[in-house]
N, C-alpha and C positions, 0 to 999 in steps of 0.2 A: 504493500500500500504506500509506504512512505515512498520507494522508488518512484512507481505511478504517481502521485503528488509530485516531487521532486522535478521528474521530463516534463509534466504540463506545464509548473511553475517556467522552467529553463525554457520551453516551448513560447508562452506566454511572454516570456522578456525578450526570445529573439524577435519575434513578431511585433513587438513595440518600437525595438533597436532598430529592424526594418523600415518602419514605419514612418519612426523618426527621419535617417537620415535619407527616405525618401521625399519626406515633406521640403526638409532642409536643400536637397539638389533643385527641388521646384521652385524653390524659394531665388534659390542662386540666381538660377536661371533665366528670374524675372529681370535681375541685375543686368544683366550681359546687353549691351550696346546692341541694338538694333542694325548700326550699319558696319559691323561683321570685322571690327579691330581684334587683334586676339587676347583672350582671356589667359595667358599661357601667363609664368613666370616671365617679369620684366628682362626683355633683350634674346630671351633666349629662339623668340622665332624671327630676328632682324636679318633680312638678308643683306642687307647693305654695308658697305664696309667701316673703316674708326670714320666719327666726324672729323678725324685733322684732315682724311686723306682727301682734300681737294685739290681741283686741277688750279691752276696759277690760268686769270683769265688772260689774254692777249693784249689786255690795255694798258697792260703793267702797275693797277691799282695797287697791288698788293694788300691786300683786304681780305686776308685767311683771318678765319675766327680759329686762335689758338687753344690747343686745349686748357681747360681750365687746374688742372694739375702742375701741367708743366711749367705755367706761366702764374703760378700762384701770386708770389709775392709782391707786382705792380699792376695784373690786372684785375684786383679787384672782385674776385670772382669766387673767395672763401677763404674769411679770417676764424679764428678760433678764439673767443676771450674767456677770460675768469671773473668771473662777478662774485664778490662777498665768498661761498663757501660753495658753490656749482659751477663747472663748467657747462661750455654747450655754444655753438656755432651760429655764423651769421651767412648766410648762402648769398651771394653776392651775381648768382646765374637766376635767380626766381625773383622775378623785376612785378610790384603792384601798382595800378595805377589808382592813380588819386587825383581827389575835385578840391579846388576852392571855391567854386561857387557859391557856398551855400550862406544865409544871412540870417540875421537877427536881431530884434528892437532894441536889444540892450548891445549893443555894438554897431547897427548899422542903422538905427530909426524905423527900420521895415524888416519882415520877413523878407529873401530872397530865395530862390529855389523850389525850397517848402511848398510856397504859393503855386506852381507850376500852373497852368493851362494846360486842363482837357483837348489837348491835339486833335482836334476834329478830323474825319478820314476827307480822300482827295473825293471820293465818292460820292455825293451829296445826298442820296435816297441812303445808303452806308448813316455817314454822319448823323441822318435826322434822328436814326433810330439809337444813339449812344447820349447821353450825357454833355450837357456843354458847360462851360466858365470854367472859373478857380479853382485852386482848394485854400479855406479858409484856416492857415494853423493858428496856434500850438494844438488842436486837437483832430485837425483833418489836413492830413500832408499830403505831398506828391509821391507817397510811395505806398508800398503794400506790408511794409514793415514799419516798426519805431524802434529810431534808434535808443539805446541804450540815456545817452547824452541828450537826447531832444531831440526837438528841431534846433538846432546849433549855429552861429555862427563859425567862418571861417577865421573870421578875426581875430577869435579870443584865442588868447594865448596859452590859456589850461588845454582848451579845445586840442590844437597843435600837440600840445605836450603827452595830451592824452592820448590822440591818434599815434604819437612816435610811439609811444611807448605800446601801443598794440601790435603795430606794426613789426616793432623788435622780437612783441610777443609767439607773432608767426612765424620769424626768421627768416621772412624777406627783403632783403639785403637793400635792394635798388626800390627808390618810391620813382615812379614815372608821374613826373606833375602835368598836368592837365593845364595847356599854359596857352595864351595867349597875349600880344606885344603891348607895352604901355597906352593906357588908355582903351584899350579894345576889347569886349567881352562878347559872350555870346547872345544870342537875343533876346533870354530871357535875365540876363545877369547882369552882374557889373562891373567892371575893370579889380582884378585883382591881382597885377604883376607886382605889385609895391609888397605883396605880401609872401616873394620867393626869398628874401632874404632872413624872414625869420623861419620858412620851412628849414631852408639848408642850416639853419641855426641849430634849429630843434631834430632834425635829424643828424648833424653828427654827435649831438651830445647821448643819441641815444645808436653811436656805431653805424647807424642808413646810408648809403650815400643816394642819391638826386640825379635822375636822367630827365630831359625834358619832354613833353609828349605835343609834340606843336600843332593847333587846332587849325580846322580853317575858316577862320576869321575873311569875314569879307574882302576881296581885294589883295587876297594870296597867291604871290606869283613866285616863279622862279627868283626874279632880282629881289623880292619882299622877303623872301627866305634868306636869301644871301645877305640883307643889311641883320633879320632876326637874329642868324647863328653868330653873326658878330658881335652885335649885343651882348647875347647869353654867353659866348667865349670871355669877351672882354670881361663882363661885369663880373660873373660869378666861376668863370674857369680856376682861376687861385683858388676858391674856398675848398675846403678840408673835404667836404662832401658832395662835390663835385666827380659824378662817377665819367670812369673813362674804361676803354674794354682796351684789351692787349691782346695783340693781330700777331700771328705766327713769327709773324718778321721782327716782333719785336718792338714794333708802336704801339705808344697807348693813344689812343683815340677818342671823342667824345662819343654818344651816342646819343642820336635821335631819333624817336619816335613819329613820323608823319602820318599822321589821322587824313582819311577821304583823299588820299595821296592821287587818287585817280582822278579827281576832278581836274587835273592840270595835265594837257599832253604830255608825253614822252618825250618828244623832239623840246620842249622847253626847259623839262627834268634836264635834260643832257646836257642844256647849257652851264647848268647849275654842276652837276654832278659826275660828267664824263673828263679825262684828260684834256681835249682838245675844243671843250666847249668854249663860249665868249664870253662866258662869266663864273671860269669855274673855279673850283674853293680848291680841287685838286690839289695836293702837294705844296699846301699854302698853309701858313698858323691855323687858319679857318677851318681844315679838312676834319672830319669824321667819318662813325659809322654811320649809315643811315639806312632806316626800315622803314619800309614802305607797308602800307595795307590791302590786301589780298582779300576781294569780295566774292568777284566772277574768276571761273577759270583764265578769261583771257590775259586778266592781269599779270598773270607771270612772267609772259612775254612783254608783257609793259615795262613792267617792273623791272627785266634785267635790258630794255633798252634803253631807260631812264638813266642808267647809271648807281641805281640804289645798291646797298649791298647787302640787301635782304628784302625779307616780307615775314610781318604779323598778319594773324587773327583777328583779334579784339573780341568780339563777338563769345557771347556763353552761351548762347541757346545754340545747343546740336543738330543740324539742318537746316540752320536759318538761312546762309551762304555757302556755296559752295567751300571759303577758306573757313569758315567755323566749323564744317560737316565732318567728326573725326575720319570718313571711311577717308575722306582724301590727302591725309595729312602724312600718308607714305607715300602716296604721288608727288606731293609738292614737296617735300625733302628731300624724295629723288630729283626731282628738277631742280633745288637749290644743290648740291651736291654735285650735280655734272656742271651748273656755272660760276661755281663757287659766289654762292650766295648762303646767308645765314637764315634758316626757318627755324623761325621763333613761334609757337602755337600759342594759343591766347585758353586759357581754361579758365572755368566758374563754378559756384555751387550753386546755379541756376541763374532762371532768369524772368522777371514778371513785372513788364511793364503798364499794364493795367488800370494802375492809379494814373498815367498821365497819355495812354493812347488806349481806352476803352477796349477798341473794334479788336483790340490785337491778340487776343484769347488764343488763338491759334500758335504765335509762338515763346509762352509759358512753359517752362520747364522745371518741372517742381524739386524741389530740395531733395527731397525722399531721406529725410535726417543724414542729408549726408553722404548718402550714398552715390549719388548724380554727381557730384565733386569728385569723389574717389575714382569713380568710372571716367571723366574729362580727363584729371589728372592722370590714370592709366595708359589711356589713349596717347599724351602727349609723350611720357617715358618710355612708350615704346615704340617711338621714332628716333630715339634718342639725338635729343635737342642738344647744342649749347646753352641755350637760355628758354628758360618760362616764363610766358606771364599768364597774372594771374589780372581775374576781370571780375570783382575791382578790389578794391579799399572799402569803398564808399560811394558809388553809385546807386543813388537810395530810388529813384526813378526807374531803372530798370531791374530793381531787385538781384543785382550782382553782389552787394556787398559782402565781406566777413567780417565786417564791422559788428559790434558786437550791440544787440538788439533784443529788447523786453518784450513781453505780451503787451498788449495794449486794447481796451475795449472802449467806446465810448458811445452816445447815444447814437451815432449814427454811423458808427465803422468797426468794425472788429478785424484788428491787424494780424497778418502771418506772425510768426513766429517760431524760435528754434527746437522749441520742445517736443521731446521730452531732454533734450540737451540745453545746456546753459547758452548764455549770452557768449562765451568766450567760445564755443564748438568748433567753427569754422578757422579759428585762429591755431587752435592747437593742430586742427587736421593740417593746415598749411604747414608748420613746423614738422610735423609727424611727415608728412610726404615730400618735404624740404629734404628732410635729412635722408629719407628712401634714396631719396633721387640722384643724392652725393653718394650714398655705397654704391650703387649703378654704376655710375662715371667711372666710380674706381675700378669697376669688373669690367671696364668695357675697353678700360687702358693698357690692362691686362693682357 
């Protein structure tokens, strides 16, 4: 009898163990990227060769992204500190981008940002059927989340201090500031260049260094770029946190960031950007990296006739563009690779702009606690990158942020939120796949 007893019970527990970790593979399974990246251990199904090994292109730019090991010490690209009684690193290849847009009465007189405009669609029978005007803050913002901080100014200086210090919290090395030239904002903002010198302030005191992410501000041309980089060289190239990347060759170089890079022909790119253009920065104090952004397929070929020496993403929502869509993002690394060019992927822990373009339901990309970050960031590791970014900091409008963000309910809005995870979630996951990403690099050097 006890034997009989004993096989049912044994019977009964395989059959739950079954069960289990059948549930559990269906489970997975829900996880796994729809446009078919592999789920394999990182790197181990790359067919492509080490990222140094690029061709030298024929215009004698010299603009190899070096590896980040070899070239440790000047390019910026992974320090190690000791604080108080912990170690633990600063990844200096995983670049965030960040807003100053945003405003507030007790610094600025007015909301700014916060306030946004319901974006009416181009459709007008579309439009009639969504929601139109403002949003009224502190209790009804331009976003689908609240932040931890409020509705905030950019001005205030705790503000800053606090962003640095989350920032550090993630261990992303490089802020890409969201920048636009004196006096110039965007259409819903207001001039806020006068406020780069206390970022770069606040970010070396907390180890960050500062790439610029240059917008396109009305009446963006080639020559308006060339007086911009002069500017930002001149004014803030000296300071301490001021990031520069180190090319094979042995330059350290600036980098920049160019947002909607496509709205400006190629043939005027090249003036700007090629050796033998009429207005080129080429082989001049002026010279940097520069990224361009990568929407439609065809931009590739734009993009390496431009002269640029790369192409981002930006983009979090998976589908939304061809360069955000991870299935393509071993195609355009191969294509960066045969012309030696640097792809940079752009990853996020979703994305939901909603609060400021209604009609746009369609491309929300839900959190899933987290899990929709893990799976972008997966995607991007195994194309194996020189650099990451991440999308965003703080873009509270399209719900990109890892900014760290409360429940919030009020009488007429009930806001997303991180839970059953804290406000700081998305920061640790950054540091946590930060650091992934640096033992990669090292197996891949290998």
């Amino acid at each position: 009898m006890n034997m009989t007893r004993l096989r049912r019970k044994a019977l009964v527990a395989l059959f739950l163990f079954t069960l289990f970790i059948f549930g559990t593979m269906m489970g997975l399974r829900t996880l796994k990227p729809s446009d078919g990246f592999s789920d394999m251990a990182p790197g181990l199904d790359f067919e492509g060769g080490h990222p140094n090994r690029r061709r030298q292109q024929q215009d004698n730019k010299g603009l190899v992204a070096s590896s980040p090991r070899s070239q440790m010490g000047n390019g910026d690209t992974k320090v190690v500190f000791t604080r108080s009684d912990r170690e633990y690193s600063m990844f200096y290849d995983v670049h965030i981008f960040y807003y100053l847009w945003y405003g507030a009465p007790s610094m600025d007189t007015k909301y700014i940002h916060w306030d946004h405009v319901l974006v009416p669609h181009w459709d007008p029978k579309i439009a009639a059927s969504h929601a139109q005007g403002k949003h009224l803050p502190p209790e009804d913002i331009a976003a689908s989340f609240y932040p931890e901080l409020g509705p905030y100014s950019s001005r205030d200086p705790v503000v800053l201090e606090n962003h640095m210090s989350q920032i550090e919290e993630a261990a992303a090395g490089v802020v890409v500031l969201s920048w636009y030239p004196p006096g110039v904002a965007d259409d819903h903002g207001e001039p806020s260049e006068d406020l780069v010198p206390a970022v770069l302030d606040a970010a070396h005191r907390h180890s960050l260094k500062v790439a610029f992410h240059i917008q396109p501000y009305k009446g963006r041309t080639e020559q308006t770029m060339h007086d911009n980089i002069r500017y930002i060289i001149d004014k803030y190239g000296k300071h301490g946190a001021f990031y520069r990347f180190q090319l094979s060759t042995g330059r350290v170089l600036p980098l920049f960031y160019v947002y909607d890079s496509y709205l400006t022909p190629s043939d005027s790119w090249a003036e700007l950007l090629t050796p033998k253009g009429s207005n080129t920065i080429r082989g001049t104090p002026y010279d940097g990296v520069f990224v361009a952004l990568i929407v439609e397929e065809r931009h590739k070929s734009d993009i390496l006739a431009s002269g640029f020496d790369g192409m981002y993403t930006y983009f979090a929502s998976n589908g939304f563009s061809f360069g955000s869509s991870h299935q393509n993002w071993k195609a355009i690394k191969a294509f960066c690779d045969t012309n030696n060019l640097l792809f940079i992927p752009s990853v996020g822990p979703g994305y939901v702009d909603t609060a400021v373009r209604p009609w746009n339901n369609h491309n929300t990309r839900n959190r899933v606690n987290g899990r929709y970050y893990e799976t972008s960031l997966q995607a991007a590791l195994s194309v194996r990158p020189e650099i990451v970014t991440i999308t965003s900091f703080n873009q509270w409008h399209e719900g990109t942020q890892i900014e760290r963000a409360v429940p919030k309910k009020t009488a007429t809005r009930l806001y997303l939120d991180y839970l059953p995870n804290q406000p700081e979630h998305y920061l640790e996951l950054t540091r946590q796949w930060a650091e992934d990403f640096n033992k990669e690099k090292d197996k891949w050097l290998m």
